[in-house]
matplotlib code that plots the C-alpha trace (Angstrom):
import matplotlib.pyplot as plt

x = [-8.6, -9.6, -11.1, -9.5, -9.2, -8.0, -8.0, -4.9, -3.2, -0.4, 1.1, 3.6, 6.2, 5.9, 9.4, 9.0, 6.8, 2.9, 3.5, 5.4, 2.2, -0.1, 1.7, 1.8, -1.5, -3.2, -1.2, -2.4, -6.1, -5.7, -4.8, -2.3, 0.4, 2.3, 5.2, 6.5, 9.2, 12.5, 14.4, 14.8, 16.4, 14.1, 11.3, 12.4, 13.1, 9.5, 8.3, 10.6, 9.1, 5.5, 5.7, 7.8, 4.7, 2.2, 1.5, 1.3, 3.8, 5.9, 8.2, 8.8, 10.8, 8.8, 9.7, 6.0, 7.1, 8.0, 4.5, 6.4, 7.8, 4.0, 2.5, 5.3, 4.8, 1.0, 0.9, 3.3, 0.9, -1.9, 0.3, 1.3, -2.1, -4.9, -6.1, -6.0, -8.8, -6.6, -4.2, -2.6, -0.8, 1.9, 5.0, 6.2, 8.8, 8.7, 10.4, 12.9, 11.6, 12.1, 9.4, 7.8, 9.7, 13.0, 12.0, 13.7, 11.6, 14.0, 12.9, 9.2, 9.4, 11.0, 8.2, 5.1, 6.8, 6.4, 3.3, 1.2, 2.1, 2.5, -0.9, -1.9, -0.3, -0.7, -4.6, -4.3, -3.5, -4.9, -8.5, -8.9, -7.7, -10.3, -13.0, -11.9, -13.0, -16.0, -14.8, -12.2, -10.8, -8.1, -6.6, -4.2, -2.3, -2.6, -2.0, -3.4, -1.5, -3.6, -6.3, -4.8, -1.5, 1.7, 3.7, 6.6, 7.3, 5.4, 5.7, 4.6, 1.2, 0.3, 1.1, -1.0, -4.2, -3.9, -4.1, -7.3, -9.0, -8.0, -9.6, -12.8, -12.9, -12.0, -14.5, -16.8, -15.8, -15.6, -18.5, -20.4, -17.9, -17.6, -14.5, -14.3, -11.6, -10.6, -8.2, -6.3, -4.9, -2.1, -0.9, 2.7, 3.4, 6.3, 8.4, 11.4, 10.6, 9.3, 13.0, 14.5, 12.8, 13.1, 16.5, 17.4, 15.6, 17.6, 17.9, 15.3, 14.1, 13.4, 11.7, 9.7, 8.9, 7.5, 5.6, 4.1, 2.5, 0.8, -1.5, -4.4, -4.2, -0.7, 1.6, 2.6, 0.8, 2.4, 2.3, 0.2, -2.5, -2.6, -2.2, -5.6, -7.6, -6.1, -7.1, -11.1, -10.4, -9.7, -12.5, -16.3, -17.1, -16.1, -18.4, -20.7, -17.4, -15.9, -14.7, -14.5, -11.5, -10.4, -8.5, -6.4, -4.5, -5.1, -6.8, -4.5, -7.4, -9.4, -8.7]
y = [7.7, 9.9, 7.7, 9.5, 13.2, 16.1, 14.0, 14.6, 10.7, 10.0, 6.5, 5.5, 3.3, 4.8, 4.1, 0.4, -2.8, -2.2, 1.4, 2.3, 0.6, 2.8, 5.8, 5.6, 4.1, 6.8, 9.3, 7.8, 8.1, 11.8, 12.0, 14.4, 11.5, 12.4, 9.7, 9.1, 6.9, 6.8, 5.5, 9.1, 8.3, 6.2, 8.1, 11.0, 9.2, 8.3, 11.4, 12.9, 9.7, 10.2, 14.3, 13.5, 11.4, 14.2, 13.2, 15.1, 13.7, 15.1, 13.5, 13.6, 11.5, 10.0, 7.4, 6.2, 5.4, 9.0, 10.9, 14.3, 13.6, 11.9, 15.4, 17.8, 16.0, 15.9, 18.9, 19.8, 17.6, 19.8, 23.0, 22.1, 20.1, 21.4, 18.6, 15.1, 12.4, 9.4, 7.4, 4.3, 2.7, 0.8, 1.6, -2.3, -4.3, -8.3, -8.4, -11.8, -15.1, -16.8, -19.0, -16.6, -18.0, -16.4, -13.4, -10.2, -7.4, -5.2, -7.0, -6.9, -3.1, -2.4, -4.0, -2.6, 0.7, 0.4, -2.0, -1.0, 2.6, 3.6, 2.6, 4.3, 7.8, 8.2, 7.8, 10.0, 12.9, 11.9, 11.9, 15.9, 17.1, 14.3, 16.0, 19.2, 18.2, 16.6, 12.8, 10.3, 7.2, 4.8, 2.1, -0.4, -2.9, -5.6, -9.6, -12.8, -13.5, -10.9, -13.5, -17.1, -18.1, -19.5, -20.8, -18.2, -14.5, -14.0, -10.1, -9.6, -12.2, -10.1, -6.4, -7.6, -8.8, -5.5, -3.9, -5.8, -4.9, -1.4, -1.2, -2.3, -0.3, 3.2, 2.2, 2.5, 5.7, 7.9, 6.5, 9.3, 11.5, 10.2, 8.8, 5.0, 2.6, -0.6, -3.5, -4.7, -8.3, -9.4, -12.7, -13.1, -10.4, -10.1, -7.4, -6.2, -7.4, -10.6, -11.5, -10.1, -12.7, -15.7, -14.8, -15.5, -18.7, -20.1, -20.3, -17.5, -19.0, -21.9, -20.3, -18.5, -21.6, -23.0, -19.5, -20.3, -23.2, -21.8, -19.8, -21.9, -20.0, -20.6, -17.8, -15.3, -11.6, -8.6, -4.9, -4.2, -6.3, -4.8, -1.4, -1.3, -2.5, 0.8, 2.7, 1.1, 1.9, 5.1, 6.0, 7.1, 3.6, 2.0, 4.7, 2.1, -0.1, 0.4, -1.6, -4.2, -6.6, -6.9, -10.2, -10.4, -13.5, -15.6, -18.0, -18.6, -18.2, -19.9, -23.4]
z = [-18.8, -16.2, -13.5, -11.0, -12.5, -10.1, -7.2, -5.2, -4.1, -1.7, -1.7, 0.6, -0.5, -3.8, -5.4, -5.8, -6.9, -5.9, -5.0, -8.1, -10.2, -8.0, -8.4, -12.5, -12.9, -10.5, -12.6, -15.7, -14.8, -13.8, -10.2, -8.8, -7.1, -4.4, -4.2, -1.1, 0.3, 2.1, -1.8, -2.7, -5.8, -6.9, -5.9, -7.2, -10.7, -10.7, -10.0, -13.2, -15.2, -14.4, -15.2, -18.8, -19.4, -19.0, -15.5, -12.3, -9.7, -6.8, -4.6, -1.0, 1.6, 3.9, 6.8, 8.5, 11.2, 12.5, 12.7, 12.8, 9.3, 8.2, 9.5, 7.3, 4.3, 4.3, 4.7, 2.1, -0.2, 0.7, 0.0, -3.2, -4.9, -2.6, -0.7, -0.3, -1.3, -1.5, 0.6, -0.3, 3.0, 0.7, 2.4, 4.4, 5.3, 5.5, 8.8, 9.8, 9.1, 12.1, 14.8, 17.2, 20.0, 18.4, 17.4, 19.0, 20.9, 18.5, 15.1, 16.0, 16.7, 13.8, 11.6, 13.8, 13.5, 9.4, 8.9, 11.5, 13.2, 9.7, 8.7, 11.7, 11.3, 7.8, 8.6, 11.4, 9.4, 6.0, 8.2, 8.3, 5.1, 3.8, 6.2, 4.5, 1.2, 1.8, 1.9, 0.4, -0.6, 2.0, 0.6, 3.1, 1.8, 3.7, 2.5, 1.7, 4.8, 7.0, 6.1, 6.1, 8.2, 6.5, 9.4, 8.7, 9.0, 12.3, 12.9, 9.5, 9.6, 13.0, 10.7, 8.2, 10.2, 12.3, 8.9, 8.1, 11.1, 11.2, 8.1, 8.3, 11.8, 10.4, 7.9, 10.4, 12.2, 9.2, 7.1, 8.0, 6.6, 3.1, 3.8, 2.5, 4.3, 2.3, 2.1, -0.5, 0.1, -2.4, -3.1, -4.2, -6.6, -8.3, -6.5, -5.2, -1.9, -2.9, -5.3, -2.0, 0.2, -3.2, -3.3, 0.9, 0.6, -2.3, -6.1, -7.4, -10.3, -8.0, -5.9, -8.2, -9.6, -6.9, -5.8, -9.2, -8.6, -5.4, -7.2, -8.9, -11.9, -12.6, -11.7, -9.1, -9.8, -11.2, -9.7, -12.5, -11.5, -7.7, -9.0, -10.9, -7.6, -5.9, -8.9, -8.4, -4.8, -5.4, -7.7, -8.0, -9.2, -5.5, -4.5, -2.1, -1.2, 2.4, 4.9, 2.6, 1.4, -1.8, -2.6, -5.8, -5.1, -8.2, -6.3, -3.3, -0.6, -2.7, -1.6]

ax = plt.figure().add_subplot(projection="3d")
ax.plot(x, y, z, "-o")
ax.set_aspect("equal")
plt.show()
């Protein structure tokens, strides 16, 4: 209890799968959550859940890819709680799976717009409410597959290994301001995206079968299991971690 008490969080992509973990496990340790997605009814749902709990949750639309909507609602965040001290860049899409040589200029846009320019405005205007109090925590999601390639889903191995760089780089640049920049680099959890995806590729149980047996320690990952490493992320005790990746793949990269 209480790892992250009073701090004031913002996950994108809050409604669903990892960002739904992050929301009620930041929540759980004592952070004001600010949930955020374009599912409003799911989002505000969670936000209802969270508060009957004894948490401290709000919701708010939020596309990433426009940066006039990223700027309202961050600053509606800091209206309401005071400040902000943690980001979590959730908010993604998986894009077509299709080689690179068919792959529309209108499909690639329309992922970069979410995995990457998302990223990139949500930093933009988390940075000076973060210089405002004195530092703060950013946590990207980013993949196993911004580290290793998989031979499908192009747009999205090039999002995620933008992701992992952009990272490490803001790192970097606002070190000095107490403001830490990390990675977190799933392997397949068990998500609404990732049944999605199962489901287009055949018989679910099937596939999840087989996503089983990918992982050396014997099954795919739950939210659960992601949303602790953005709770350590966003605490005190990662205090001296930045720029750094954080792997929780169940020994995919391993091999």
């Amino acid at each position: 209890m209480n790892r992250v008490k009073d701090k004031v969080a913002i996950v994108t992509g809050g409604a669903l799968g990892i960002g739904r973990s992050a929301c009620v496990l930041l929540a759980r340790e004592g952070a004001h959550v600010a949930v955020t997605d374009v599912l409003d009814e799911q989002g505000r749902a969670l936000a209802q859940e969270i508060a009957a709990a004894g948490g401290s949750a709000s919701f708010w639309h939020l596309d990433v890819a426009s940066e006039s909507a990223v700027s309202e609602v961050f600053h509606a965040v800091h209206e309401r709680f005071g400040g902000i001290d943690v980001l979590v860049n959730n908010a993604g899409v998986a894009g077509v799976n299709k080689p690179t040589h068919e792959v529309t200029e209108e499909e690639w846009d329309h992922l970069m717009a979410v995995n990457v320019k998302g990223v990139f405005f949500c930093t933009k205007h988390a940075i000076p409410y973060m210089k405002a109090r004195g530092g703060g925590s950013i946590i990207n999601l980013s993949s196993i597959y911004g580290i290793i390639g998989a031979a499908d889903l192009p747009p999205y191995h090039a999002s995620k290994g933008a992701v992992r760089l952009m990272s490490k780089n803001d790192a970097l640049l606002y070190a000095a301001d107490r403001i830490r920049v990390n990675s977190i680099h799933p392997g397949f959890i068990w998500t609404p995206l990732v049944e999605t995806f199962a489901g287009e590729q055949g018989d679910v149980a099937e596939i999840r079968r087989q996503l089983d047996t990918r992982h050396p320690i014997g099954h795919v990952g739950e939210p659960d299991d992601i949303g602790w490493g953005v709770v350590y992320l966003a605490s005190d005790e990662s205090k001296f971690v930045t720029g750094s990746e954080l792997v929780i793949d169940g020994g995919y990269t391993a091999r």
